[in-house]
MARGU-33111 format. One record per residue (C-alpha): y negated, x, z negated; residue number from 1. Coordinates in steps of 0.2 Angstrom, whole numbers. Each point is the difference from the previous one (the first is absolute). Layout:
<recs>
[rec [Y,X,Z],NUM]
...
</recs>
This chain:
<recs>
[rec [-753,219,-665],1]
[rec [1,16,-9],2]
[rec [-19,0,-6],3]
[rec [1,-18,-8],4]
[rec [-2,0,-20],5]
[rec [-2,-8,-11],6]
[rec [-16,10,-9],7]
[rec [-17,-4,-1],8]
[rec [-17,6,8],9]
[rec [-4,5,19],10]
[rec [16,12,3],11]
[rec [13,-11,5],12]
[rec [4,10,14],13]
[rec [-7,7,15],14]
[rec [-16,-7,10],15]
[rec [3,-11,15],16]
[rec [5,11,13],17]
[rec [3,15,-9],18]
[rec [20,7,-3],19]
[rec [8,-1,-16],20]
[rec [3,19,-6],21]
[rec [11,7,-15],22]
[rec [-12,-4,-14],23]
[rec [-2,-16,5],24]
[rec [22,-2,0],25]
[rec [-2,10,-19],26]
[rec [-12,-15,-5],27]
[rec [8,-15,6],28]
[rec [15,7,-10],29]
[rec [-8,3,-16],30]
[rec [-8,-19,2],31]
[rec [17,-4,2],32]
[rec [10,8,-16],33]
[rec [-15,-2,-10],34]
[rec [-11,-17,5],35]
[rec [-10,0,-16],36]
[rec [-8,19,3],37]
[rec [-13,1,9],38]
[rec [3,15,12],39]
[rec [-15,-1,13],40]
[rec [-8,17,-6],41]
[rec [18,8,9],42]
[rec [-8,-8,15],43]
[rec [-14,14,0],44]
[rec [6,14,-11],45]
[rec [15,1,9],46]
[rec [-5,2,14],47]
[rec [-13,13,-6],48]
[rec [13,10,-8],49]
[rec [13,1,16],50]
[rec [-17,3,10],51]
[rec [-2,16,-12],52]
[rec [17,5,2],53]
[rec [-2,-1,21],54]
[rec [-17,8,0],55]
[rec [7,16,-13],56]
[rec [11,3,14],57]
[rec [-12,-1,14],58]
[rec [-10,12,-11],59]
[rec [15,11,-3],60]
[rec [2,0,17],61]
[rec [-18,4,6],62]
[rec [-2,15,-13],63]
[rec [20,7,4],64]
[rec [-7,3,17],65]
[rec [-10,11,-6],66]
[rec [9,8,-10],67]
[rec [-7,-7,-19],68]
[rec [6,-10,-13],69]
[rec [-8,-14,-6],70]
[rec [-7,6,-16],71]
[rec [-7,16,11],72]
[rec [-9,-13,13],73]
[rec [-7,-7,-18],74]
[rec [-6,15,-8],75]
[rec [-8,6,18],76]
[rec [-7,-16,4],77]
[rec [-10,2,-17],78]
[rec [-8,15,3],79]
[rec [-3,-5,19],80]
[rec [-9,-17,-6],81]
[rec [-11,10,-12],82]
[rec [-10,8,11],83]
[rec [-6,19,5],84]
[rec [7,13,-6],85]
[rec [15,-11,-5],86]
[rec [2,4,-16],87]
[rec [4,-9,-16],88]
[rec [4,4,-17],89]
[rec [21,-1,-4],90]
[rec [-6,-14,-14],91]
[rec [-10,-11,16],92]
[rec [15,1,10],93]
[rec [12,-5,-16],94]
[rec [-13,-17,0],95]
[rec [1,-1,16],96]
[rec [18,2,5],97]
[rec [5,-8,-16],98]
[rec [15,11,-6],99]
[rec [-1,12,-15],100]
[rec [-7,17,-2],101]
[rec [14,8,1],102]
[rec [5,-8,15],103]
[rec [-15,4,8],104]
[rec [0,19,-5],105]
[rec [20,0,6],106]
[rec [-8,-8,18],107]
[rec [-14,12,1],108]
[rec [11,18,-3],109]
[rec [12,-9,14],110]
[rec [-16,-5,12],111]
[rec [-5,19,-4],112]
[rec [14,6,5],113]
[rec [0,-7,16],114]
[rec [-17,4,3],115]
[rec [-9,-18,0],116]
[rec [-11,4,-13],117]
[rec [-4,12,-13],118]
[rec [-6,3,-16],119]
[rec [-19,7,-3],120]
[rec [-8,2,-16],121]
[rec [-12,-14,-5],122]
[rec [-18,7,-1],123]
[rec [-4,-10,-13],124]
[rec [13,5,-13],125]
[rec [10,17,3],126]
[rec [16,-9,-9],127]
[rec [1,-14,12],128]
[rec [6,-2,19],129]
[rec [-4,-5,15],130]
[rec [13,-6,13],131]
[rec [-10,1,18],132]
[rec [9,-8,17],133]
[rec [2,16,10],134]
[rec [2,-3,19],135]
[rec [15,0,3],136]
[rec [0,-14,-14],137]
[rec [-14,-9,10],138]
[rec [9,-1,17],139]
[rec [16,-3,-7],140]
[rec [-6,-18,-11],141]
[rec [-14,-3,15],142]
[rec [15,-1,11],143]
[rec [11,-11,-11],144]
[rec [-14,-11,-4],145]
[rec [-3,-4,16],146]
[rec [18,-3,6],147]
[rec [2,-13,-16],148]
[rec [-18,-10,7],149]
[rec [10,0,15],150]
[rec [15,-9,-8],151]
[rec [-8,-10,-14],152]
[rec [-11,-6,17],153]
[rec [17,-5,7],154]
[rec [6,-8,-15],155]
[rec [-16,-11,-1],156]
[rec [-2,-5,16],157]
[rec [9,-16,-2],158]
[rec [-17,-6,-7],159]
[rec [-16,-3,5],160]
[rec [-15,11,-5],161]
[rec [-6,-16,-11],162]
[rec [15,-2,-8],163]
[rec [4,18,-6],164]
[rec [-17,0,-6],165]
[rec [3,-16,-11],166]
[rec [16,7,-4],167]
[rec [-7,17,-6],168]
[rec [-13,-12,-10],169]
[rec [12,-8,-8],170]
[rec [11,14,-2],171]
[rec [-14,8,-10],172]
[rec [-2,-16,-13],173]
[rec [17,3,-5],174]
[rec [1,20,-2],175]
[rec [-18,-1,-8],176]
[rec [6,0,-18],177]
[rec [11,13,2],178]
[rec [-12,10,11],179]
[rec [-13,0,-16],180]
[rec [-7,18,-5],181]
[rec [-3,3,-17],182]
</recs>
């Protein structure tokens, strides 16, 4: 049987009743060429990794049919989920988006320029910017977020409501360490 190994702990292949799948083929060969490594963490991070890779282009997909980019749905979604007016300072979206400031400044000009946000003075500080959501900004990331619940709905409808709350949970405990804000 193709998820027999030779490894230790509780992954030693699918659950009764459930279907072997790719990681669990990619496991039973490294438990095969290499019986004295433990390789059960594969059994998990694998499969998160080739779930980040299908759900990228699920996203791709959702946002593309709305005419946006990934990193524009990011940097839009921002300002959306910081309330009215939708505004934020180009250093909060740099934390929040995690890219550089000269990224961000390059995706601002370009979400400028196509008339999803703009640029106000801060009223604070006469040097600094604002970037605020305009409404066409607001539509445009309201639609694609909706269409991606929609599909990430879909992609998570193979388990129940308990289990993708223990799931998140648990999902949580791993991230937390790198989720940490200094």
């Amino acid at each position: 049987m193709a998820t027999e190994g030779t490894g230790t702990g509780a992954g030693a292949g699918p659950a009764a009743g459930a279907a072997a799948d790719e990681v669990d083929r990619i496991v039973a060969a490294w438990r095969r060429e290499t019986p004295g490594l433990d390789v059960e963490p594969l059994e998990v991070l694998s499969r998160v990794a080739r779930l980040s890779r299908y759900l990228d282009r699920l996203r791709r997909d959702a946002f593309a049919a709305h005419a946006l980019e990934t990193w524009e749905f990011d940097v839009l979604a921002a300002l959306r989920r910081s309330g009215a007016p939708h505004e934020l300072s180009p250093g909060q979206l740099v934390v929040q988006t995690l890219v550089t400031s000269g990224t961000m400044t390059n995706r601002v000009d370009r979400l400028v320029a196509r008339g999803l946000v703009r640029r106000l003075p801060d009223p604070t500080d006469g040097r600094s910017v604002r970037v605020r959501l305009t409404a066409e900004g607001t539509a445009a990331v309201d639609a694609a977020l909706a269409d991606l619940v929609r599909a990430e709905h879909r992609l998570l409808g193979v388990l129940p409501p308990q289990d993708r709350r223990e799931l998140a949970a648990l999902l949580r405990r791993v991230t937390a360490p790198f989720e940490q804000r200094s």
